[in-house]
C-alpha positions in Angstrom: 0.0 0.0 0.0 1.5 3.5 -0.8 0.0 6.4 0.9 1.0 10.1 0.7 0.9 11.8 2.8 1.7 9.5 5.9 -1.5 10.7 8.1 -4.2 10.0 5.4 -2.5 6.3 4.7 -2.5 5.9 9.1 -6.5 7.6 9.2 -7.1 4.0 6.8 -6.7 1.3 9.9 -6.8 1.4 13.4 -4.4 2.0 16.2 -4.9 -1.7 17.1 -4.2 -3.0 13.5 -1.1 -0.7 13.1 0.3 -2.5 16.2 -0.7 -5.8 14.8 1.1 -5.1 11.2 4.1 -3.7 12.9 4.7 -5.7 16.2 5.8 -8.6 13.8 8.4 -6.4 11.8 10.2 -5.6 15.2 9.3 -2.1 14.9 8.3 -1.7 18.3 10.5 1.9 19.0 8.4 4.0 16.3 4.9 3.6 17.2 2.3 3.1 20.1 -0.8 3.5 21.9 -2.6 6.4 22.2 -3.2 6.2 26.1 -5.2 9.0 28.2 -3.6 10.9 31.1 -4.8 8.6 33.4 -3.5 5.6 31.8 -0.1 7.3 31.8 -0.3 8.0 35.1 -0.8 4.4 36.2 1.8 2.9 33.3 4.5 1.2 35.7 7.6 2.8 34.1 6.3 6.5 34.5 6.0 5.5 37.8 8.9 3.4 38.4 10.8 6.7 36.4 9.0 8.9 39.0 7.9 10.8 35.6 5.2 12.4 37.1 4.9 14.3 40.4 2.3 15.6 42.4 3.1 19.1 44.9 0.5 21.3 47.1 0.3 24.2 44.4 0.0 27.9 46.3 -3.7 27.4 46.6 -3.3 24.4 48.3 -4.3 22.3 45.5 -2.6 19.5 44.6 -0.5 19.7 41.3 0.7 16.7 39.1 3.6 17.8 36.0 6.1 16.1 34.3 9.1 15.8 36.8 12.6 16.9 36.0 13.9 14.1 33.5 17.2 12.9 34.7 17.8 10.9 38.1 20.9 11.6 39.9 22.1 8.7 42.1 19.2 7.0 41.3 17.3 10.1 43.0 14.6 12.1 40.4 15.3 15.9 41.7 12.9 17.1 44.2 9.9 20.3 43.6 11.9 23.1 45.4 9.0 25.9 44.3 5.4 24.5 43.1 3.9 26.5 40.3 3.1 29.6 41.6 -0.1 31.9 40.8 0.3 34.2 37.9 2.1 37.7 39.2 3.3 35.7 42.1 7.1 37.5 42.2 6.3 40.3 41.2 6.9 42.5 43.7 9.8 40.7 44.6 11.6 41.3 41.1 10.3 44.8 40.9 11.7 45.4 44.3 15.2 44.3 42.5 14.7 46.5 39.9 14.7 49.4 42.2 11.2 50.1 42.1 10.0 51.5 45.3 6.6 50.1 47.3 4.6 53.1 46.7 5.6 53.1 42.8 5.0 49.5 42.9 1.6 50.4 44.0 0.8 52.7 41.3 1.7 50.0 38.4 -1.5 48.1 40.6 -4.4 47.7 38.0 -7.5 49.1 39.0 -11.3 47.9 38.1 
């Protein structure tokens, strides 16, 4: 069969019957599943990898993302700051910059 261009030949058979035709050709590296969050989540090497990790986020909410990629003795790196609300620095960095509190005030949008 010769498709062009590759994604209208792939739209022609399942993600199942892909697997099937290319399993037996040893071409397991190129292709795979289409899996959900939560499937990903629960797959044994994410978690053996420590892929994913979940931190109280600044509300208080828990937070999962994608963890830091490489291990170090066998360690994945730890969260040292969760994702912080938009703006969160702010006054911190403008502070840095020199800008005094009551200036820092002023840039405040109003409603």
């Amino acid at each position: 069969m010769s498709c062009n261009p590759v994604a209208a030949c792939t739209r022609q058979r399942t993600n199942a019957e892909w697997i099937a035709i290319m399993e037996p050709l040893k071409i397991w590296i190129w292709h795979g599943s289409v899996r959900g969050y939560a499937e990903i989540a629960q797959d044994p090497q994410v978690k053996h990898n420590k892929a994913l990790v979940t931190v109280e986020g600044a509300t208080g909410t828990p937070v999962t993302f994608v963890n830091h990629p490489i291990q170090y003795d066998g360690q994945a790196a730890e969260v040292g700051l969760p994702p912080q609300p938009l703006g969160a620095q702010t006054g911190e960095v403008l502070a840095e910059l020199g800008i005094a509190a009551a200036e820092q005030d002023a840039l405040e949008p109003r409603a």
